[in-house]
Biopython code that builds the backbone (N, CA, C, O; Angstrom):
import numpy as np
from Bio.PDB.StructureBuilder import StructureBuilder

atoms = [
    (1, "UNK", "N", (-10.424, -35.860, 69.034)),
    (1, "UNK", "CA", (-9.311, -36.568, 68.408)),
    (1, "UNK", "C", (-8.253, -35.568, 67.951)),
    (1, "UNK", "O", (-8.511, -34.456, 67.491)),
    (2, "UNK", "N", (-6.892, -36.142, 68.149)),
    (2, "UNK", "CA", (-5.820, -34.906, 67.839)),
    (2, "UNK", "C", (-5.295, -35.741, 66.475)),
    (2, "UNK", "O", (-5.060, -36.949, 66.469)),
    (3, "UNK", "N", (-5.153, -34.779, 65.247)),
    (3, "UNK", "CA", (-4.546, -35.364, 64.378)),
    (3, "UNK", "C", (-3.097, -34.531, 64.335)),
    (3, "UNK", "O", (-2.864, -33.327, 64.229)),
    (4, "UNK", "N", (-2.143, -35.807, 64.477)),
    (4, "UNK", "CA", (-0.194, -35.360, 64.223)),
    (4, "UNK", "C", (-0.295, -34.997, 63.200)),
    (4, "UNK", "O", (-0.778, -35.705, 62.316)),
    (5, "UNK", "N", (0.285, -33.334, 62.922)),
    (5, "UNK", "CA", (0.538, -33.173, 61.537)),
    (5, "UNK", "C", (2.148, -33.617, 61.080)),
    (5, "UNK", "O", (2.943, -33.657, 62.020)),
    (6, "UNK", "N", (2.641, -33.924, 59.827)),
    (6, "UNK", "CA", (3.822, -34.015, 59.898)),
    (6, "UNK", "C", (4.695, -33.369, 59.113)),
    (6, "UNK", "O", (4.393, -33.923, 58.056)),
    (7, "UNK", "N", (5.499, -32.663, 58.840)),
    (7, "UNK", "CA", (5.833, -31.727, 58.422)),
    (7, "UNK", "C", (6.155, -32.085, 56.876)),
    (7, "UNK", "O", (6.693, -33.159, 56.607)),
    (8, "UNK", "N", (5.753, -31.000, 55.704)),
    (8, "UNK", "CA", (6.161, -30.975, 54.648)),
    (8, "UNK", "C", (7.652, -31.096, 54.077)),
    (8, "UNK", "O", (8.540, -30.248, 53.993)),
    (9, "UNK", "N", (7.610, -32.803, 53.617)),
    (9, "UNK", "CA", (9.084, -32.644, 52.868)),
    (9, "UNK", "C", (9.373, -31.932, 51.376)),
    (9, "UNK", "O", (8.810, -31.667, 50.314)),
    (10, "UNK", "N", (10.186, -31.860, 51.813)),
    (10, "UNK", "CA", (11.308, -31.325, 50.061)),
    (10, "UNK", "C", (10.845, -31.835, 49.176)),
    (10, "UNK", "O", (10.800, -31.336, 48.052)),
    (11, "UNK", "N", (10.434, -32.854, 49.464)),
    (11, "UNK", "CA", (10.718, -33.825, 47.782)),
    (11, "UNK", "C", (8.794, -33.239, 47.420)),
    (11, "UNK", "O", (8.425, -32.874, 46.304)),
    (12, "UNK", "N", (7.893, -33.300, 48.634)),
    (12, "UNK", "CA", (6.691, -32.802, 48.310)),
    (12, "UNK", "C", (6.568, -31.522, 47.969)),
    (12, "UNK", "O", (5.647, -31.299, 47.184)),
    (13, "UNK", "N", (7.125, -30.726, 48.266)),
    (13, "UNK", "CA", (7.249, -29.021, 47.784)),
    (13, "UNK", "C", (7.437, -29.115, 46.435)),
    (13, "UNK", "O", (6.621, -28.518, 45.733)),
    (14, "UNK", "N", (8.490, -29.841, 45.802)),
    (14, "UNK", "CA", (9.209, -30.045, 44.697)),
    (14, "UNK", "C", (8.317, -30.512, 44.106)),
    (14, "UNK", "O", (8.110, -29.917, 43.048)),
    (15, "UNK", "N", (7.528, -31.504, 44.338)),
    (15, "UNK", "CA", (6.288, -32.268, 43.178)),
    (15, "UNK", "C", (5.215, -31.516, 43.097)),
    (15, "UNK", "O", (4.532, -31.416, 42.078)),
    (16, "UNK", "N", (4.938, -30.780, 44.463)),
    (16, "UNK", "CA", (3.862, -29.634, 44.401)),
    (16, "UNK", "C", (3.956, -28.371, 43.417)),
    (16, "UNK", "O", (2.927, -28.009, 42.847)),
    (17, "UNK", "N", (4.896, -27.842, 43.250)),
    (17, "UNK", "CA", (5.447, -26.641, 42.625)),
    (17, "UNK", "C", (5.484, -27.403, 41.215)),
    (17, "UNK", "O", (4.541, -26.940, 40.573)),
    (18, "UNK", "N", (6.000, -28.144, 40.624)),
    (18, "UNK", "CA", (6.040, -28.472, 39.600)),
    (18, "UNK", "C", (5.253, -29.144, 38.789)),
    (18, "UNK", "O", (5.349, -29.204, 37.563)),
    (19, "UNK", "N", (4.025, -29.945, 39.862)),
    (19, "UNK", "CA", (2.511, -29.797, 39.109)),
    (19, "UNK", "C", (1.664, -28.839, 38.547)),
    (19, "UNK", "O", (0.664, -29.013, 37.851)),
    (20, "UNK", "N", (2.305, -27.576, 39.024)),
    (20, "UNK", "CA", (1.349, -26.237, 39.235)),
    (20, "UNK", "C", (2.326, -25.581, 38.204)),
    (20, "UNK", "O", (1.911, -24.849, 37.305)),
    (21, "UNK", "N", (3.498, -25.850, 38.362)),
    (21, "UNK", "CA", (4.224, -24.825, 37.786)),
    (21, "UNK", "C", (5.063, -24.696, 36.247)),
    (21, "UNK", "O", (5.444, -23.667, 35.689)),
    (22, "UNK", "N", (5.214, -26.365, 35.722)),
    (22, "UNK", "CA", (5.088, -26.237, 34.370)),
    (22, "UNK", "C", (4.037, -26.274, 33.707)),
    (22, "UNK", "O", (4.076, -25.635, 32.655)),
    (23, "UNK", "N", (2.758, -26.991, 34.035)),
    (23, "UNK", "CA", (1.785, -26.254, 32.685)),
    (23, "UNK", "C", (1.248, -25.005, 32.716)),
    (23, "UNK", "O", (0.289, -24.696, 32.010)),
    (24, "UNK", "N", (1.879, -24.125, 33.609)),
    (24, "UNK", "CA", (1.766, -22.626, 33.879)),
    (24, "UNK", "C", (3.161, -22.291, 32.462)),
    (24, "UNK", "O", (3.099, -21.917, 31.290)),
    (25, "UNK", "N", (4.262, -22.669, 33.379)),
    (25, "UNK", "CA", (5.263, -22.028, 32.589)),
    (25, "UNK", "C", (5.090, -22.300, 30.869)),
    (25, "UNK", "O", (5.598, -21.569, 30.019)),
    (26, "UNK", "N", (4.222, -23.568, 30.566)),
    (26, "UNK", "CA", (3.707, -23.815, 29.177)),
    (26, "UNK", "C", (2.767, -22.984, 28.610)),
    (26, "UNK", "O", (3.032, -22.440, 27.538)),
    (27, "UNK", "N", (1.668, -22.791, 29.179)),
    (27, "UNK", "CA", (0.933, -21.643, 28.807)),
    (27, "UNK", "C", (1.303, -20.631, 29.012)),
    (27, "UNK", "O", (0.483, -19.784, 28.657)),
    (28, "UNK", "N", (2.224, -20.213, 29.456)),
    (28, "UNK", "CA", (2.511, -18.751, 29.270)),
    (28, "UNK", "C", (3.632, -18.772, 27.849)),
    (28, "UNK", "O", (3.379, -18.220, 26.778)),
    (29, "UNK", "N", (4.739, -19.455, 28.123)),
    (29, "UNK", "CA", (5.472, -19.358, 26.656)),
    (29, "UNK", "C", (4.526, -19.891, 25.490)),
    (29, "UNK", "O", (4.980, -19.325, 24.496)),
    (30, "UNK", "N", (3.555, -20.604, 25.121)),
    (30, "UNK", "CA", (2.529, -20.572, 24.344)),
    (30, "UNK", "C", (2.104, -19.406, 24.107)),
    (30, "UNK", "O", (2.224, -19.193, 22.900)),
    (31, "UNK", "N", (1.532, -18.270, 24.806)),
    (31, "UNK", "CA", (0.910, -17.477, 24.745)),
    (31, "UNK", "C", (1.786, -16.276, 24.357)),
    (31, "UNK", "O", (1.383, -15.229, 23.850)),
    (32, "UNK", "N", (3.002, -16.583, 24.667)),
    (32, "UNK", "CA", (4.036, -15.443, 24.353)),
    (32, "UNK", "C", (3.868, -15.165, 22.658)),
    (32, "UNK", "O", (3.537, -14.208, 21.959)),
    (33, "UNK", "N", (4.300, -16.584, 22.430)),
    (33, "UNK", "CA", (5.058, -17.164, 21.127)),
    (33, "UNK", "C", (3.777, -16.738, 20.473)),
    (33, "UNK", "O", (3.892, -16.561, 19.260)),
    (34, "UNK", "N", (2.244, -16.468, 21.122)),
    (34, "UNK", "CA", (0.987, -16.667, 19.828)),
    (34, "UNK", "C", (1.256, -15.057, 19.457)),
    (34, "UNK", "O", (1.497, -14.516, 18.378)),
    (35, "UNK", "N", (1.115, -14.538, 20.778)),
    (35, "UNK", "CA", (1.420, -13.039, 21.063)),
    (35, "UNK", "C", (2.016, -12.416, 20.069)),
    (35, "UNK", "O", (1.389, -11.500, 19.538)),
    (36, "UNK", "N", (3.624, -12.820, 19.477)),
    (36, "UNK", "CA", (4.762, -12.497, 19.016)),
    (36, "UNK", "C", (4.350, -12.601, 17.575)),
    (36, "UNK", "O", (4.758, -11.814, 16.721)),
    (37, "UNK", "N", (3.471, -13.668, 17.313)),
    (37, "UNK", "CA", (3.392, -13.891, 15.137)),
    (37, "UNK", "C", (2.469, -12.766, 15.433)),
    (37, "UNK", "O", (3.081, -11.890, 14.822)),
    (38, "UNK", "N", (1.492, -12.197, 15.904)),
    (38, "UNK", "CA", (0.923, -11.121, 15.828)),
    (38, "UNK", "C", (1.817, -9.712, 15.385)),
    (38, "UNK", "O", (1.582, -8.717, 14.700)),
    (39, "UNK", "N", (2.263, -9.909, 15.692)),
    (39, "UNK", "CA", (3.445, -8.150, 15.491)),
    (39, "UNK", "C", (4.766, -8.414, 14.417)),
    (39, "UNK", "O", (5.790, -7.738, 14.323)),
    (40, "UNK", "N", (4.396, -9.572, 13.685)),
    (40, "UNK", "CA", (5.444, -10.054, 12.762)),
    (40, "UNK", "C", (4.848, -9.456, 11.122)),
    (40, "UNK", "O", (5.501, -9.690, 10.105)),
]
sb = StructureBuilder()
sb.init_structure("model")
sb.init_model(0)
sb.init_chain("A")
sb.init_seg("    ")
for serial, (resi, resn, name, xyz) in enumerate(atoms, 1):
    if name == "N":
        sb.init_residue(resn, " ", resi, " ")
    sb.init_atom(name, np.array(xyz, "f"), 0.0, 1.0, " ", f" {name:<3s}", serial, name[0])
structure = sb.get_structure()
């Protein structure tokens, strides 16, 4: 059996990246900000 692949749209890149990529970008400025009262 041949399965058609069909090519990755925009709008899926865009929902992909941004599932992955703000609660990244959240835990990291979390971690900044815990980082930072340390040296205060």
């Amino acid at each position: 059996m041949e399965h058609e692949q069909k090519p990755t749209t925009t709008l899926q890149l865009v929902l992909a990246w941004g599932f992955v990529g703000i609660p990244l970008l959240l835990g990291v400025s979390q971690t900044l900000l815990n980082a930072l009262q340390l040296f205060q």
